[in-house]
N, C-alpha and C positions, 0 to 999 in steps of 0.2 A: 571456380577460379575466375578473376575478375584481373583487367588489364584496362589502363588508360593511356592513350597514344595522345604527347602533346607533337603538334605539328605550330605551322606558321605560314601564313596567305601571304610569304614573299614565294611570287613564281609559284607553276603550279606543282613544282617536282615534289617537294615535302611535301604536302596535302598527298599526292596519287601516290610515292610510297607511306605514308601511314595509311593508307586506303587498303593499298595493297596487305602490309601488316595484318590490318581489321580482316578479312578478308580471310589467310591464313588462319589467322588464331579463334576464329570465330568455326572453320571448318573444324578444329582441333576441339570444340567444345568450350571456347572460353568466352563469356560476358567479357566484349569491346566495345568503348567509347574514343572517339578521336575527339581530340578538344584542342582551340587556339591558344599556346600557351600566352602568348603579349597579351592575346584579353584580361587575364588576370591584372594585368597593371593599367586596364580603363577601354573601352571600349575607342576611346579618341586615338589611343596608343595602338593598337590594334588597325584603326583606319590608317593612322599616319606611317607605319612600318608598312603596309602592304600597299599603301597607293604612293606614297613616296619612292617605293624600292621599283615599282611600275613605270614611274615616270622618268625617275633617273635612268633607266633603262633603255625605255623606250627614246627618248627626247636627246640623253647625254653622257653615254656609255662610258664615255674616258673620265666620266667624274665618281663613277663605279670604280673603275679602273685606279683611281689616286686611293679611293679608299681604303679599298684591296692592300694596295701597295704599304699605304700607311698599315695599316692592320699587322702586314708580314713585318713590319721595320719595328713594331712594338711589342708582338708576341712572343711570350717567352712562358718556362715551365715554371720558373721561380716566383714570381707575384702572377695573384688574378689581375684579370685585364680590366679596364672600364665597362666594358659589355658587361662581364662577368660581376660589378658591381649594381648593374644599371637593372639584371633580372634578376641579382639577389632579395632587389626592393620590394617585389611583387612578390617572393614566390613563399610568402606565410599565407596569402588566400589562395594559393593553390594546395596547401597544406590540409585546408578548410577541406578543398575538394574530396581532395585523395583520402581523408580517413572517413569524410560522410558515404565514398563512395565504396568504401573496402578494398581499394585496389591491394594487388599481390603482386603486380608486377607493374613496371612503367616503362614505357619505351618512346624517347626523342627520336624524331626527325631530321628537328633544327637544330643548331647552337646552343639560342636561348631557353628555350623549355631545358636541355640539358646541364645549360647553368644553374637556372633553377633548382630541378632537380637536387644538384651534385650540392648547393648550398644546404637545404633541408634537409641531408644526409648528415652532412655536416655536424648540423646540429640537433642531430638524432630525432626527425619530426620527420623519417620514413626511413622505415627500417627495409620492408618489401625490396625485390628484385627490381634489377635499373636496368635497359640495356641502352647505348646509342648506336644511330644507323647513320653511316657514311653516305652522303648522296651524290657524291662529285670522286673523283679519278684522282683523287690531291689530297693532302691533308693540309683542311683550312685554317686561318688562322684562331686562335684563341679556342681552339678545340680542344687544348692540353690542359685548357680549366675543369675539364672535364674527367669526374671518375666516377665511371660505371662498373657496374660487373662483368660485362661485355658491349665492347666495341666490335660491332658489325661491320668489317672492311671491305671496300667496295673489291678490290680485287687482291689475289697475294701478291701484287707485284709491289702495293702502297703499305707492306708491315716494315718493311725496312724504315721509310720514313717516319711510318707510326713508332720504333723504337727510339730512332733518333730523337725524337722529342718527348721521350721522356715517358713515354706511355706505358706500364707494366706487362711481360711478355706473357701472363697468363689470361689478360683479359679481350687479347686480339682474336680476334676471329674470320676469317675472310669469308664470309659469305656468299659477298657479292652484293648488288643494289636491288632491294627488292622490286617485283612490278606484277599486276594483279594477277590472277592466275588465268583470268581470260587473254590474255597478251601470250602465245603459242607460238612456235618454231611454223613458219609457212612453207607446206610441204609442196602444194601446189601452185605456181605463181600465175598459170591459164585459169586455173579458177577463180582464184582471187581476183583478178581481172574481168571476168565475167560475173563476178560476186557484186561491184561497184559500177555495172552495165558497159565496160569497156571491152573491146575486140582484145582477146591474148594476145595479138600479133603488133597491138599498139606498144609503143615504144613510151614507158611513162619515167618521168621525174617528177618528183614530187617536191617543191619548197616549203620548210615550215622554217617560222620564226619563233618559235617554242609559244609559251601560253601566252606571252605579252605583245608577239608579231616583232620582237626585235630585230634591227636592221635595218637598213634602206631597201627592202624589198621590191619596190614597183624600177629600183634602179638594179636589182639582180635579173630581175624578170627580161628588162629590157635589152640586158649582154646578153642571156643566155638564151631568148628567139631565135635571135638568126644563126646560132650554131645548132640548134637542133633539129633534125630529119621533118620534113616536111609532113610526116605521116603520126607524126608525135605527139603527145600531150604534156603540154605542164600543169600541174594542179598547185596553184596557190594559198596555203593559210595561214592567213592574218591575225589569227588569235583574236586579243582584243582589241587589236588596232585596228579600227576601223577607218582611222586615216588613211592608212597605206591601203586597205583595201577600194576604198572608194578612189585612190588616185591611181590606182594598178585597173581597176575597172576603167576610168576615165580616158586613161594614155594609151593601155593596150587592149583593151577587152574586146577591140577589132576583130581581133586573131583568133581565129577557131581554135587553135591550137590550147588555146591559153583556158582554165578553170579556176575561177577564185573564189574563195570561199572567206568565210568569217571564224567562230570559235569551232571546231571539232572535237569533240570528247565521247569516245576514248580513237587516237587514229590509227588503228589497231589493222582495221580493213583497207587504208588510203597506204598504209605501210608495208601490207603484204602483196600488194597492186604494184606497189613500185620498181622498177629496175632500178630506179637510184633515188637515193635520200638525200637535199640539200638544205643542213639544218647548223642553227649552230650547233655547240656541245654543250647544253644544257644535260645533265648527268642522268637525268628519266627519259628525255625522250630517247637521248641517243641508246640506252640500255634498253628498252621499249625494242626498236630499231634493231638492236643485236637478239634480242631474245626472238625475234621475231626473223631474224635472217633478212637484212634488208643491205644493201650495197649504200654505203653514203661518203662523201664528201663536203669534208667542215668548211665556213664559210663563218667570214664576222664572229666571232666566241668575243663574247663579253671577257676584258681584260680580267683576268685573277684566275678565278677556279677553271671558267672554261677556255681559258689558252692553256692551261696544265691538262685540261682531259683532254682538248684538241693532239695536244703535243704527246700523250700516251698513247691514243688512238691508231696517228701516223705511226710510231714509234713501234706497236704490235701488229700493225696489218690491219686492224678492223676500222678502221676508214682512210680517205684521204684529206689532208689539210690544205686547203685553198687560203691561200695568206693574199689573193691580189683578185679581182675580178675576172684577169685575165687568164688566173690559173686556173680558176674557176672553170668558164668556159672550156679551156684544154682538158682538165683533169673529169669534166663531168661528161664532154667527148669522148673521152677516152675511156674510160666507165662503162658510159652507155654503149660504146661499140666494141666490146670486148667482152664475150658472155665466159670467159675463162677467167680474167681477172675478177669479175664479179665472183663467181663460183668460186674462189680463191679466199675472196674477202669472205664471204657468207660461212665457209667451211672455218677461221681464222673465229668468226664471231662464235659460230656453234660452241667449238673448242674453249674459248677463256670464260663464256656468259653461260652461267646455268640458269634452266629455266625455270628451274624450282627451286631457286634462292628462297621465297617469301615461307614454303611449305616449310623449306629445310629449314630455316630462322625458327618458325613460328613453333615448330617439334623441339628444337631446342630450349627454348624460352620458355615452354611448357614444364620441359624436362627439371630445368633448375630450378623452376619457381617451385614447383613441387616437393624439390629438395629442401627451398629453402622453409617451403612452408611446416616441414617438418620436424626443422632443428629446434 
């Protein structure tokens, strides 16, 4: 059996759950390849979607946020959208791929690979098993372009919305978001701590700005010093921003207190260390985060998807939303000096985040391709 995962180097969430994917279905016995699906449409396309979607991020997040907004104000179940015409253009050389490669099954990520996909069905140029994965707490726009055999939903609490727009009640599945199968529930939190050469007794927060270092970080860094215990750490990661890290070093790197770092991958050990997560809600890290048991509060979420996961989060218990810098500071106080509410949130995540989403997915996906390979 043979499977190709299209992903997309916007942000590194799609990439680490198709990773993840790979990972599962490969333990299952099945030949996986991850592939970018916008490469199909030129390799310039490909640079210009994942550095473009980098920089708007990092540099101009409210121009993220118009788009988003535009997006929701035009999506609709009855006409495909311009996205959904813009990867139907490409995706006859992804057609090339998938029968030289004999895929049996396919499984998106992103949007666009799924657009893809769902056109070549279309027009009978892949017959094989489809499935799409949910990566975000929301149902995004122009996602209703899409039909798979199954729709991997991030949680049950997003079928309601998936029916509302139109999505067929037999292709939903709540799975949950997958995440590699090295990302484990942290059973011991003095270990872990001494796992990454720190004293258990240290009191850690941990700031991430997901893979691109989103945010005014060296301006979070600097509120939330002088509220923290003198005997404390913050570990700072900048992803790819190496801007913020070099002026977060420059302003504060005074302060003993203070750890900053550049790209980490995978932050699987810096996450089990933590008493408290302050991230945005990027839909992998923060599910990374929960599968792993980790206390957080959301901070800056890029307008669209991740103010809807932020706003779910708050809404179940499995974090807190800091909507001001100053809540910030209170709520990560409060966090951090509260090993009850912690234990509250952690028990909250255990509960709604399975940690074998990727196995359970990857045994299903097996299951029906096998069916399907038999009709």
């Amino acid at each position: 059996m043979r499977a190709l995962i299209f992903s997309t180097h916007t942000g590194g969430g799609h990439d680490a759950a198709a990773e993840a994917i790979r990972q599962a279905l490969e333990a299952h016995g099945v030949q996986t390849q991850v592939m970018d699906c916008v490469a199909f449409g030129g390799a310039w396309l490909s640079r210009v979607m994942s550095g473009g979607d980098v920089k708007l991020v990092q540099h101009y997040p409210e121009g993220f946020g118009k788009i988003y907004r535009f997006s929701q104000a035009i999506s609709t179940p009855r006409i495909k959208s311009p996205v959904y015409l813009m990867n139907s253009a490409y995706a006859f050389r992804m057609a090339k791929k998938i029968a030289d490669y004999g895929a049996d099954m396919i499984i998106c990520t992103h949007l666009f690979g799924g657009q893809s996909v769902t056109h070549l069905r279309k027009h009978g140029q892949y017959k094989g098993y489809f499935a799409m994965v949910m990566t975000d707490y929301t149902f995004i726009p122009f996602l209703e372009d899409i039909r798979p055999d199954v729709l991997c939903v991030s949680h049950r609490a997003m079928l309601r919305e998936c029916r509302e727009k139109g999505l067929p009640e037999g292709i939903l599945m709540p799975f949950g978001i997958p995440v590699s199968m090295d990302c484990r529930p942290c059973t011991d939190r003095a270990a872990a701590k001494r796992k990454i050469g720190m004293d258990p007794q240290t009191p850690h927060v941990l700031l991430v700005g997901g893979s691109m270092g989103a945010g005014n970080l060296p301006r979070i860094v600097s509120r939330l010093l002088p509220s923290l215990p003198d005997n404390a750490r913050l570990t700072l990661v900048c992803g790819s921003n190496a801007t913020a890290k070099a002026q977060a070093e420059e302003l504060l790197g005074s302060d003993k207190r203070l750890h900053v770092l550049g790209r980490v991958t995978p932050l699987y050990d810096l996450m089990a260390a933590a008493d408290v997560l302050i991230t945005k809600s990027g839909g992998l890290t923060t599910t990374e985060a929960m599968t792993i048991g980790t206390p957080m509060v959301i901070v800056h979420p890029i307008h669209g998807c991740e103010t809807a996961n932020a706003a779910f989060f708050e809404r179940t218990g499995l974090a807190l939303y800091a909507r001001s810098l100053d809540e910030l500071t209170e709520k990560t106080a409060r966090l951090l000096g509260s090993q009850t509410a912690r234990e509250r949130m952690i028990a909250t995540q255990h509960q709604e985040i399975d940690p074998d989403c990727s196995m359970h997915l990857a045994a299903y996906l097996v299951e029906k391709t096998r069916l399907r390979m038999l009709d």
